[in-house]
ZADO-1210 file (C-alpha; in nm, 4 decimals, padded with zeros to 6 digits):
<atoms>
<atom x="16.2581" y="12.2153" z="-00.0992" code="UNK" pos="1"/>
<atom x="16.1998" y="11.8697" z="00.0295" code="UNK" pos="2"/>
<atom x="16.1335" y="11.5326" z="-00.1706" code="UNK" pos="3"/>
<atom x="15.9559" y="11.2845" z="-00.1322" code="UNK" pos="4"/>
<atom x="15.8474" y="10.9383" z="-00.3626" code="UNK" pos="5"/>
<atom x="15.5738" y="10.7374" z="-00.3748" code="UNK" pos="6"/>
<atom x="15.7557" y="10.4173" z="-00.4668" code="UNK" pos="7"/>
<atom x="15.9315" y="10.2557" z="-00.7355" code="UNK" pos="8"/>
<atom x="15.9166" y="10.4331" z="-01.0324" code="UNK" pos="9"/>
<atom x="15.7256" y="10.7033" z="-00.8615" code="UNK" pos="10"/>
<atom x="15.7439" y="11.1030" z="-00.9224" code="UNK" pos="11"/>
<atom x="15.8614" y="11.2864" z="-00.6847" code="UNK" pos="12"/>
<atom x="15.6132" y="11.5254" z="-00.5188" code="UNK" pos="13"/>
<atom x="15.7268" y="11.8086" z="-00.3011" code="UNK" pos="14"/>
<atom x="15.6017" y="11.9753" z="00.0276" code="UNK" pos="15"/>
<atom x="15.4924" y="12.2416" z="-00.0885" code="UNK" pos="16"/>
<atom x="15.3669" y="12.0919" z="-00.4251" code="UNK" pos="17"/>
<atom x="14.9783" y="12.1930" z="-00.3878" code="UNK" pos="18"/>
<atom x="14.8630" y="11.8067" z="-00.3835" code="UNK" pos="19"/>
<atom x="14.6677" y="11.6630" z="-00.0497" code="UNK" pos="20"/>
<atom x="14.9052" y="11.4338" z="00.0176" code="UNK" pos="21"/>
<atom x="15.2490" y="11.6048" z="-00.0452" code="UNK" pos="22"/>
<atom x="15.3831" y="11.6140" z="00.3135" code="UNK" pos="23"/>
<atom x="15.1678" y="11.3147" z="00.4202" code="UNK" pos="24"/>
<atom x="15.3283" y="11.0831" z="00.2149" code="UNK" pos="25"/>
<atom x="15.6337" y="11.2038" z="00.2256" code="UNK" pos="26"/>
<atom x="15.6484" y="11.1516" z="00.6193" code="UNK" pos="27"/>
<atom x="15.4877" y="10.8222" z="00.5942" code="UNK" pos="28"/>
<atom x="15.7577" y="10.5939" z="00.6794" code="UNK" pos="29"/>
<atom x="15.8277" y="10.8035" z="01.0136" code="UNK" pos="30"/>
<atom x="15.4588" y="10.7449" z="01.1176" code="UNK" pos="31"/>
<atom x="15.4356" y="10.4103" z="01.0550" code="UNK" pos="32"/>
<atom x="15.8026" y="10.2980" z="01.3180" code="UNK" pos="33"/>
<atom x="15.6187" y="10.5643" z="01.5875" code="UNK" pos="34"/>
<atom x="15.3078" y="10.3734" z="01.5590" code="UNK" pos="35"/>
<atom x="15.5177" y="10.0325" z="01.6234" code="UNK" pos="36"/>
<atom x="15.7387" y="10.1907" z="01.8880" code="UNK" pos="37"/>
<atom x="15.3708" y="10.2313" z="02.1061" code="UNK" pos="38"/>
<atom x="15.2829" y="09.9289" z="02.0226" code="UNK" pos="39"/>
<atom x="15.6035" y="09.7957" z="02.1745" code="UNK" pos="40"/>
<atom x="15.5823" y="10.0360" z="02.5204" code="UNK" pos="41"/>
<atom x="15.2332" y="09.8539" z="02.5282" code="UNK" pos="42"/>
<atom x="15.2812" y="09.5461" z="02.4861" code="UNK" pos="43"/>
<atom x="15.6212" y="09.5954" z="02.7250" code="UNK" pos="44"/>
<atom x="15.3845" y="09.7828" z="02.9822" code="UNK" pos="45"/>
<atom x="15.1185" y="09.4869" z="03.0162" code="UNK" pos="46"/>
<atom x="15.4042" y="09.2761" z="03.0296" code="UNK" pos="47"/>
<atom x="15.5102" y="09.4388" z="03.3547" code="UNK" pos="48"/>
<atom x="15.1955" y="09.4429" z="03.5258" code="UNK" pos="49"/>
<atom x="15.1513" y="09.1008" z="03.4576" code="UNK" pos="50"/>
<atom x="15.4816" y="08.9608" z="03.6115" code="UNK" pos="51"/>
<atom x="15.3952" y="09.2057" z="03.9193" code="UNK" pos="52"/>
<atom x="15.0537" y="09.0837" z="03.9771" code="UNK" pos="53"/>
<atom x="15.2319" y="08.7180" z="03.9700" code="UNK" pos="54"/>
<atom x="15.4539" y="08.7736" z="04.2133" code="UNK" pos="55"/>
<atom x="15.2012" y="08.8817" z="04.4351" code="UNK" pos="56"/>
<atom x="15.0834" y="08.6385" z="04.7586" code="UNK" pos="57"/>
<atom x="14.7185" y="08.6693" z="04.7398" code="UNK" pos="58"/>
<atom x="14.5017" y="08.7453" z="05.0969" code="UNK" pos="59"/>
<atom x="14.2815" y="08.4298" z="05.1458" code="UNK" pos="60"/>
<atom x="13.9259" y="08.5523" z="05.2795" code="UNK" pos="61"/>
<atom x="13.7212" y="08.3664" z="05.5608" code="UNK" pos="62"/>
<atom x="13.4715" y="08.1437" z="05.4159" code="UNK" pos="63"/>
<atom x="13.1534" y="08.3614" z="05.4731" code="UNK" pos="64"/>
<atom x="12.9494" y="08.2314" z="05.8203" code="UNK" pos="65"/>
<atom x="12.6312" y="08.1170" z="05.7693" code="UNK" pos="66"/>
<atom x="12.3832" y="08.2702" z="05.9397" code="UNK" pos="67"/>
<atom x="12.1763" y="07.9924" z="06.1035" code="UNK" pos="68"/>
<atom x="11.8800" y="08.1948" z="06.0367" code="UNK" pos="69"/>
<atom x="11.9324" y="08.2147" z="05.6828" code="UNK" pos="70"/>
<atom x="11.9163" y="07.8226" z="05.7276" code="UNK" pos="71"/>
<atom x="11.6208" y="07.6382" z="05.5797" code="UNK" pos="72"/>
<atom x="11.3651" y="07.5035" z="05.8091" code="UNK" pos="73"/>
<atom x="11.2833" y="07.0749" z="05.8184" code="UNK" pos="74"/>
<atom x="10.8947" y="07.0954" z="05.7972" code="UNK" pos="75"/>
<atom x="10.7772" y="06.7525" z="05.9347" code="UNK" pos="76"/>
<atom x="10.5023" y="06.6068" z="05.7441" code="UNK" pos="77"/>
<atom x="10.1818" y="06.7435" z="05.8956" code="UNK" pos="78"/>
<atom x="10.3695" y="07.0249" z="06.0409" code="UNK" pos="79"/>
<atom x="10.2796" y="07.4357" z="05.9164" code="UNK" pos="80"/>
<atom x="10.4791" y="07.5804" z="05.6769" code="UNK" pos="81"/>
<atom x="10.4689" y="07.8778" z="05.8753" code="UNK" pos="82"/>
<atom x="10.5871" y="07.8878" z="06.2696" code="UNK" pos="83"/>
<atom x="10.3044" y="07.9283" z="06.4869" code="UNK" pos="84"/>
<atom x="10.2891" y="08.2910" z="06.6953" code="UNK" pos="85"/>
<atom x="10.4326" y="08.2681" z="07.0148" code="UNK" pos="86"/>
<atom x="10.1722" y="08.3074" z="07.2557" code="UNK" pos="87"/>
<atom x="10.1302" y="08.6262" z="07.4557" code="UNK" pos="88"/>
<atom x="10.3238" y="08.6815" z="07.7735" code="UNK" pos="89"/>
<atom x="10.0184" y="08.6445" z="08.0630" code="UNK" pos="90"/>
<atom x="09.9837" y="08.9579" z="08.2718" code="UNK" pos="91"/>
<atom x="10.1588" y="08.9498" z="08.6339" code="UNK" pos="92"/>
<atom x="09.9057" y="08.8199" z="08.8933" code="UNK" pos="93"/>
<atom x="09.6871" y="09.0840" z="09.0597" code="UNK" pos="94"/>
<atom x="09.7658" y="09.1487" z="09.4112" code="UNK" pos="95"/>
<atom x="09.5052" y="09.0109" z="09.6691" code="UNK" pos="96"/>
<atom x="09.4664" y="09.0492" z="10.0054" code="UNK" pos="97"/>
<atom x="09.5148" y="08.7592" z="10.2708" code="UNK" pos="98"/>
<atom x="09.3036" y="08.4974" z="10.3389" code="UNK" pos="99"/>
<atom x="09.3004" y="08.4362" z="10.7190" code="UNK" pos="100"/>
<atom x="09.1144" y="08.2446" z="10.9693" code="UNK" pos="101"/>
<atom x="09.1702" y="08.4425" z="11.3361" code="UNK" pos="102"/>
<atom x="08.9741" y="08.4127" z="11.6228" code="UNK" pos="103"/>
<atom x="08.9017" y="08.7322" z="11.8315" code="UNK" pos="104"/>
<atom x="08.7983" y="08.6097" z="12.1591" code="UNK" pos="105"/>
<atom x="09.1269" y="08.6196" z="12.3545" code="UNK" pos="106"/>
<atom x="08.9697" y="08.3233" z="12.6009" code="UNK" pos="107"/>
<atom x="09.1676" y="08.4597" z="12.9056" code="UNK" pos="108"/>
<atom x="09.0900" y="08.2514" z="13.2152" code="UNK" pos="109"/>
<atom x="09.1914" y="08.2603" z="13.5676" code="UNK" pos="110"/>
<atom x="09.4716" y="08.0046" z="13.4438" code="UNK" pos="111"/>
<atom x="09.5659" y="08.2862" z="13.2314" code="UNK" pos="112"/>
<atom x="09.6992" y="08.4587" z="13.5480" code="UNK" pos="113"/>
<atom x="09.8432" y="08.1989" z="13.7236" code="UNK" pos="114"/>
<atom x="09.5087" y="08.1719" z="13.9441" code="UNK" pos="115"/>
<atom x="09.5859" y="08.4723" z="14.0607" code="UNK" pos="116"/>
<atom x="09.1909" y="08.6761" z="14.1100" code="UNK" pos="117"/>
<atom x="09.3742" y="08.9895" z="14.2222" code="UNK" pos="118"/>
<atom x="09.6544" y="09.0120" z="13.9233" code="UNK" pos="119"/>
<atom x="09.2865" y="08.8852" z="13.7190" code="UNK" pos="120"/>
<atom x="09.1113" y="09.2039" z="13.8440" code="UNK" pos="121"/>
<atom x="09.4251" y="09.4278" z="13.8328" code="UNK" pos="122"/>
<atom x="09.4547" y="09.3247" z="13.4441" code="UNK" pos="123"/>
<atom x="09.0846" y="09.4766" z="13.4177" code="UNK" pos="124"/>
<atom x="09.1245" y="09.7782" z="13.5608" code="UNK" pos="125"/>
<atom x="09.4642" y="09.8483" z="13.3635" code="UNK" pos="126"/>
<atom x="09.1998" y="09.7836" z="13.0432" code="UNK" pos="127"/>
<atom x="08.9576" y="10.0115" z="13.1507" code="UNK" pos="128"/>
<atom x="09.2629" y="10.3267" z="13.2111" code="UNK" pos="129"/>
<atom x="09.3262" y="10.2249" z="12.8502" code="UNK" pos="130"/>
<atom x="09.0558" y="10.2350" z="12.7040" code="UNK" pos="131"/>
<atom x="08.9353" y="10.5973" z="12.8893" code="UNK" pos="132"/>
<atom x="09.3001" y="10.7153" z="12.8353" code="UNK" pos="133"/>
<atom x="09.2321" y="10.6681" z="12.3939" code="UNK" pos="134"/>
<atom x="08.9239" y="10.8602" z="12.4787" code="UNK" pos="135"/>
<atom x="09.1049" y="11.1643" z="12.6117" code="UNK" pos="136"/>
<atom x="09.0461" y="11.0816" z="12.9867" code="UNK" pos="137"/>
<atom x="09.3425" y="11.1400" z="13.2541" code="UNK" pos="138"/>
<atom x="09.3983" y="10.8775" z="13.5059" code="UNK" pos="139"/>
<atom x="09.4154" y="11.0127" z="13.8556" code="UNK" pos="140"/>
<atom x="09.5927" y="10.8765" z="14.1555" code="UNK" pos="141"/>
<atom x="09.3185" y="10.6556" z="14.3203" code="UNK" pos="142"/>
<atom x="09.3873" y="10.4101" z="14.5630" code="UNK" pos="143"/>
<atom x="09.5810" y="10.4303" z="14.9033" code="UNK" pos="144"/>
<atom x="09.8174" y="10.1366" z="15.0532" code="UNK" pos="145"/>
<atom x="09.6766" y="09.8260" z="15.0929" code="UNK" pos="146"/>
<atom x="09.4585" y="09.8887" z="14.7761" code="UNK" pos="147"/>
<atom x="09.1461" y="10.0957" z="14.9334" code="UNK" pos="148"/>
<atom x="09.0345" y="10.3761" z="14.7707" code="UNK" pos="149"/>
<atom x="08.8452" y="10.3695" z="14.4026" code="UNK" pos="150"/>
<atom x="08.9001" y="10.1312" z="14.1210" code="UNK" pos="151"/>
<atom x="08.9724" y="10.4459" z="13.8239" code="UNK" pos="152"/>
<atom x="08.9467" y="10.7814" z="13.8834" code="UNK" pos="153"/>
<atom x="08.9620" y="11.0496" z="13.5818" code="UNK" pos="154"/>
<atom x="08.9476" y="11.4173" z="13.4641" code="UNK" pos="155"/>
<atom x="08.8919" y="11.4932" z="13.0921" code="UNK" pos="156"/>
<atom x="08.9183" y="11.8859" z="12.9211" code="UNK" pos="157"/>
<atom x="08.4955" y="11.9683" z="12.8595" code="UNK" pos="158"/>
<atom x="08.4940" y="12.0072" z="12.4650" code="UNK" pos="159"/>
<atom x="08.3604" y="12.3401" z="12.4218" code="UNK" pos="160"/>
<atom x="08.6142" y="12.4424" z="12.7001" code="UNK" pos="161"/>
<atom x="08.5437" y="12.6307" z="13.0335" code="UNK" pos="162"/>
<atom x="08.6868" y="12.3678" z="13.2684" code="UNK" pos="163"/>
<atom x="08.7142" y="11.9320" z="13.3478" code="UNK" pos="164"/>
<atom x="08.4629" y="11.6711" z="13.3974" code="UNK" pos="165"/>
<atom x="08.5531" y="11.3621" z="13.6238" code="UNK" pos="166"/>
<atom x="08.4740" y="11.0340" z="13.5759" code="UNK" pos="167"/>
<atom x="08.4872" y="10.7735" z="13.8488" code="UNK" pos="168"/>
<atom x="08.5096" y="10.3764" z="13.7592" code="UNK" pos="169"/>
<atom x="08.4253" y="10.0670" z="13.9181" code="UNK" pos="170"/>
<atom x="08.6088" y="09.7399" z="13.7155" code="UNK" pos="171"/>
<atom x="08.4980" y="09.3784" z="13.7300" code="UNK" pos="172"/>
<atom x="08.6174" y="09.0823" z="13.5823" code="UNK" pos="173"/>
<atom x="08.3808" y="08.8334" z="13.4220" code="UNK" pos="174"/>
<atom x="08.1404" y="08.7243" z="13.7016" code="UNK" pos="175"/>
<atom x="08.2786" y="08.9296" z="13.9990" code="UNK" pos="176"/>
<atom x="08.0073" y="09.0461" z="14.2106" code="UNK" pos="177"/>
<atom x="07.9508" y="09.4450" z="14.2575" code="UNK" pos="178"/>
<atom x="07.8501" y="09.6418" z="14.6100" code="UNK" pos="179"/>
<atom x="07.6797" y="09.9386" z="14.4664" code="UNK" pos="180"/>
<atom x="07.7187" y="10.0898" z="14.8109" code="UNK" pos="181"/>
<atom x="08.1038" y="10.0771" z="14.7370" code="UNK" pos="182"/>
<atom x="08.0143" y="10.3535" z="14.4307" code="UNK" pos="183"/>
<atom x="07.7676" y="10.5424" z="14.5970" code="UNK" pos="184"/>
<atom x="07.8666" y="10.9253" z="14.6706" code="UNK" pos="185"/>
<atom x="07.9455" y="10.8856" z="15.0218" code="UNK" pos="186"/>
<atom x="08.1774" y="10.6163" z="14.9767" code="UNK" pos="187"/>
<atom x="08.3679" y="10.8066" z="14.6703" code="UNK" pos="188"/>
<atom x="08.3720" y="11.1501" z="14.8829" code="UNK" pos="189"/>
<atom x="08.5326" y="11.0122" z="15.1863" code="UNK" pos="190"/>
<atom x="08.7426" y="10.8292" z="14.9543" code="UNK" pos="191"/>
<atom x="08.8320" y="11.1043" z="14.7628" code="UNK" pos="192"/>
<atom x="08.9015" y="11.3253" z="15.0915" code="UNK" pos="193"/>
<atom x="09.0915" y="11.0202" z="15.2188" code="UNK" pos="194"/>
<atom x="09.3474" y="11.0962" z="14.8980" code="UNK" pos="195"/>
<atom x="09.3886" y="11.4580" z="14.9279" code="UNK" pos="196"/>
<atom x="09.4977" y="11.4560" z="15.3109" code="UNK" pos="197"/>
<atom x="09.7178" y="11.1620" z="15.1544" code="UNK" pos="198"/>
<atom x="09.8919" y="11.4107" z="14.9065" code="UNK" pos="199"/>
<atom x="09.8093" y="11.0858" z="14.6633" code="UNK" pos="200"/>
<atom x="09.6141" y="11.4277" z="14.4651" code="UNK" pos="201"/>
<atom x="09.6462" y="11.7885" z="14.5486" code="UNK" pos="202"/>
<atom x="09.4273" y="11.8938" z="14.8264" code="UNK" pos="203"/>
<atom x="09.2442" y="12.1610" z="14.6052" code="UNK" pos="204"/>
<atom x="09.2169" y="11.8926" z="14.3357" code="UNK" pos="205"/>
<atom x="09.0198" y="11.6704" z="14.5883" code="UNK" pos="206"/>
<atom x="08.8036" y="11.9702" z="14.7000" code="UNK" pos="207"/>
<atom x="08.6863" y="12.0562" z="14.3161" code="UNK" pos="208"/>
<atom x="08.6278" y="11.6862" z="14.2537" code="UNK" pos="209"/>
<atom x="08.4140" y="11.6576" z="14.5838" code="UNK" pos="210"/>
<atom x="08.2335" y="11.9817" z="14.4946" code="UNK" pos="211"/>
<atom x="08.1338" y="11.8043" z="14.1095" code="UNK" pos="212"/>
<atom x="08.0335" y="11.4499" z="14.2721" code="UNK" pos="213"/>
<atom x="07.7642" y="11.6417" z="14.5134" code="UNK" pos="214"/>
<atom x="07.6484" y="11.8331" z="14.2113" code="UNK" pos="215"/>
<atom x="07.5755" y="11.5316" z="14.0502" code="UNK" pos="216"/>
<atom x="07.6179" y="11.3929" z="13.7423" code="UNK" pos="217"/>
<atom x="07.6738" y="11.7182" z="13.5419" code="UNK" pos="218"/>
<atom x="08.0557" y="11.6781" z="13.5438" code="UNK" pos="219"/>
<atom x="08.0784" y="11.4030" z="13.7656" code="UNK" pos="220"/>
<atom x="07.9887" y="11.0347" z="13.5960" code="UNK" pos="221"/>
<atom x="08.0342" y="10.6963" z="13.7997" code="UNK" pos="222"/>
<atom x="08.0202" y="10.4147" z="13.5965" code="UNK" pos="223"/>
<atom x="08.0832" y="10.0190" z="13.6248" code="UNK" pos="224"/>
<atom x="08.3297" y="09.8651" z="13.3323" code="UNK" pos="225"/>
<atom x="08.3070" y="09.4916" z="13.3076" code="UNK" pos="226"/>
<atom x="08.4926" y="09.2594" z="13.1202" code="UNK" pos="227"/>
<atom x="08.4450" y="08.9624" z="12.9777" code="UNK" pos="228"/>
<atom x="08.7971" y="08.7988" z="12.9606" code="UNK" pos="229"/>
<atom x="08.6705" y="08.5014" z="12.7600" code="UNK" pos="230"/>
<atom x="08.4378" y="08.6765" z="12.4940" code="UNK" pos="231"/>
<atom x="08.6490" y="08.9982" z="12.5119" code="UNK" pos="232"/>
<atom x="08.3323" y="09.2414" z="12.5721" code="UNK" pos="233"/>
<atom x="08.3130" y="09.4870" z="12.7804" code="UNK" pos="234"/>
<atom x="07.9818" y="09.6342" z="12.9246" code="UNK" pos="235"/>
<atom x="07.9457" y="09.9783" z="13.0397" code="UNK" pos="236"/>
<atom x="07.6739" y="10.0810" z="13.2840" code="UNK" pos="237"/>
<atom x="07.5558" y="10.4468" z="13.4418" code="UNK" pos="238"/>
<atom x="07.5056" y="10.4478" z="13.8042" code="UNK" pos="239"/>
<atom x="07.3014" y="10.6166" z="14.0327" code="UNK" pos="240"/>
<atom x="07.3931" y="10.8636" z="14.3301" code="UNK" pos="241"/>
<atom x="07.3921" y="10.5594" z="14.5341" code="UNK" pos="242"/>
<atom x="07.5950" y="10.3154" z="14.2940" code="UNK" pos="243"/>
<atom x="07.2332" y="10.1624" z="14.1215" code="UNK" pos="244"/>
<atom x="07.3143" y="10.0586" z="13.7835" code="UNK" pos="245"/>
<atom x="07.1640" y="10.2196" z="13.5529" code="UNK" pos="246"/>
<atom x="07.1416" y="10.1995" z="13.1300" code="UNK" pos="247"/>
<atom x="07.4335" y="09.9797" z="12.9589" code="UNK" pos="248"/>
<atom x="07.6054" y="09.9789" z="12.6509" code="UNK" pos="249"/>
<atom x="07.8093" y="09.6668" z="12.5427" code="UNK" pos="250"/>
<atom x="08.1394" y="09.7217" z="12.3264" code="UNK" pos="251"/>
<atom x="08.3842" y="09.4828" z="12.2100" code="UNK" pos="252"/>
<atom x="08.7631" y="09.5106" z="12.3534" code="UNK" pos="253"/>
<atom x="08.9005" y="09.1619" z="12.2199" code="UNK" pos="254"/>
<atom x="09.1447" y="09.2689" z="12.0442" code="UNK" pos="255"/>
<atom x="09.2958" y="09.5261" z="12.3491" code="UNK" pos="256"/>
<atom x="09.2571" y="09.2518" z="12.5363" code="UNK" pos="257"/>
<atom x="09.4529" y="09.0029" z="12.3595" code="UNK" pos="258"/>
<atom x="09.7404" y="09.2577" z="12.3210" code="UNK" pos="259"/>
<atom x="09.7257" y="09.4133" z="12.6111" code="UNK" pos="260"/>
<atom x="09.7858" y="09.0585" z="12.7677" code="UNK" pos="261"/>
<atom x="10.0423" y="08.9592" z="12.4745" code="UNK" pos="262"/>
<atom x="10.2424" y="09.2645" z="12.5970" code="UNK" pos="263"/>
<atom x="10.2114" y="09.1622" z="12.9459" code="UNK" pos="264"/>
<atom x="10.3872" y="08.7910" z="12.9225" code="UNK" pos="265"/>
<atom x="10.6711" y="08.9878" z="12.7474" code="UNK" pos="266"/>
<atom x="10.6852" y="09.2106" z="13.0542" code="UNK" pos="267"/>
<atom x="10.6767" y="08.9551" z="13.2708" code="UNK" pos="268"/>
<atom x="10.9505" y="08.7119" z="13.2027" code="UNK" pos="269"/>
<atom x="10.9317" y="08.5113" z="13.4740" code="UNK" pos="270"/>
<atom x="10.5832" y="08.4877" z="13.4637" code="UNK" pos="271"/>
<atom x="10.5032" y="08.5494" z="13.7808" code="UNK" pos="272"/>
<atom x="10.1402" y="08.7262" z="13.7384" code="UNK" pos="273"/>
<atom x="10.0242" y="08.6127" z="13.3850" code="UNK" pos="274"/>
<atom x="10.1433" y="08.3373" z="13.1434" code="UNK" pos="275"/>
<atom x="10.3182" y="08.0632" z="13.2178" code="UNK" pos="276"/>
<atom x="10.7176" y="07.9807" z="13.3669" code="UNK" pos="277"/>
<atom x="10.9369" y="07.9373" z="13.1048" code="UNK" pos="278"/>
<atom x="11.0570" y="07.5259" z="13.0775" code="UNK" pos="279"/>
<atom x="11.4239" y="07.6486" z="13.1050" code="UNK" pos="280"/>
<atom x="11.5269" y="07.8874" z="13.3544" code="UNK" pos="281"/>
<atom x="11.9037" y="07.9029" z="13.2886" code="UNK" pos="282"/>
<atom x="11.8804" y="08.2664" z="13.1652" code="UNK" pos="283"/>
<atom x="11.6878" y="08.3709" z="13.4619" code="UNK" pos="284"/>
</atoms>
């Protein structure tokens, strides 16, 4: 059995004595050095961390940027608090179409054509193929050496099928006269006949076309094209058996005209039919 005293002059109480505080106080002076020992580890640990954290370099930051919209805004006197709305971004411009000032009339005169009548009427005839050629028409061999012979002859498909119609046509040039004798049937059956002995057409070829120009003007037409090199119109006229004219229709062709000629100077580089000579002839 185990002792233990209270103090000076106290009784001794033992462990197993039945009072509260037997083995309490009797341990009492053990408790009170392990409560000072952890004190001490304490007091040593937070000693420790505070020499580390001393010893330590500390990591300077960057000074924090300033965001310049973060910045206040100098109001002027007289000036909103409050930025105005930008205004809104204007739509594109709406496409529109060109505003031009061109002149139809191609104004062709005999200057035009070096004052050349013949390469004059030879430029109307060429218009007349053209224009008979967009409308479906053939062009024929029609003239012989030496020019005789018709100014256009043509064969066009009938529509509803079951064969050709011909077309014969006489060209003139602004105010060139016309023979109707030189469009009357005789004339265009011998000149027709004249061809096919030629071998300019194929004999049976000229027979069939004689055979429609004497039944007359069922599938054989004659008509008289003239054009108007100045205005650009072109007037189309019927004519009779015997080369009368007969009702007319006038069309305009100025803009043919003006490129068919427009074609032509490029054509002719030397100009030596329509246009005029080029200044320098170096490249010649």
């Amino acid at each position: 059995m185990c002792r233990s005293y209270l103090g000076w002059g106290a009784k001794p109480v033992a462990c197993n004595s039945s009072s509260i505080f037997g083995c309490a106080i009797e341990n009492f002076p053990l408790i009170i050095a392990g409560l000072a020992l952890v004190a001490v580890i304490l007091v040593l640990f937070r000693l420790a961390l505070a020499l580390r954290d001393r010893g330590r370099t500390p990591v300077s930051s960057p000074p924090p940027t300033e965001n310049p919209s973060n910045r206040p805004r100098v109001v002027g006197p007289g000036q909103p608090l409050q930025p105005s709305p930008a205004p809104p971004t204007p739509p594109p411009p709406k496409p529109t179409p060109l505003q031009l000032k061109i002149q139809d009339a191609p104004k062709l005169t005999l200057e035009s054509f070096r004052r050349d009548a013949e390469a004059q009427g030879d430029f109307g005839e060429l218009l007349t193929a053209l224009k008979l050629a967009a409308d479906g028409w053939k062009q024929l061999p029609s003239k012989m050496l030496g020019g005789r012979g018709i100014d256009g002859l043509f064969v066009r498909e009938l529509r509803d099928g079951g064969g050709f119609e011909a077309l014969a046509a006489a060209t003139k040039t602004n105010s060139e006269p016309y023979q109707p004798a030189s469009m009357s049937d005789a004339k265009l059956a011998a000149d027709i006949g004249e061809l096919g002995a030629g071998d300019a057409i194929a004999k049976p070829i000229a027979d069939e076309l004689v055979r429609a120009l004497r039944q007359g003007p069922s599938f054989f037409r004659k008509e008289l094209w003239r054009h108007d090199l100045a205005s650009g119109l072109s007037t189309i006229t019927e004519l009779g058996r015997d080369g009368a004219k007969g009702r007319s229709v006038t069309r305009s062709s100025a803009r043919l005209m003006s490129a068919l000629y427009l074609s032509l100077t490029q054509f002719d580089r030397n100009a030596v039919y329509v246009g005029s000579q080029p200044i320098d002839q170096s490249d010649i």
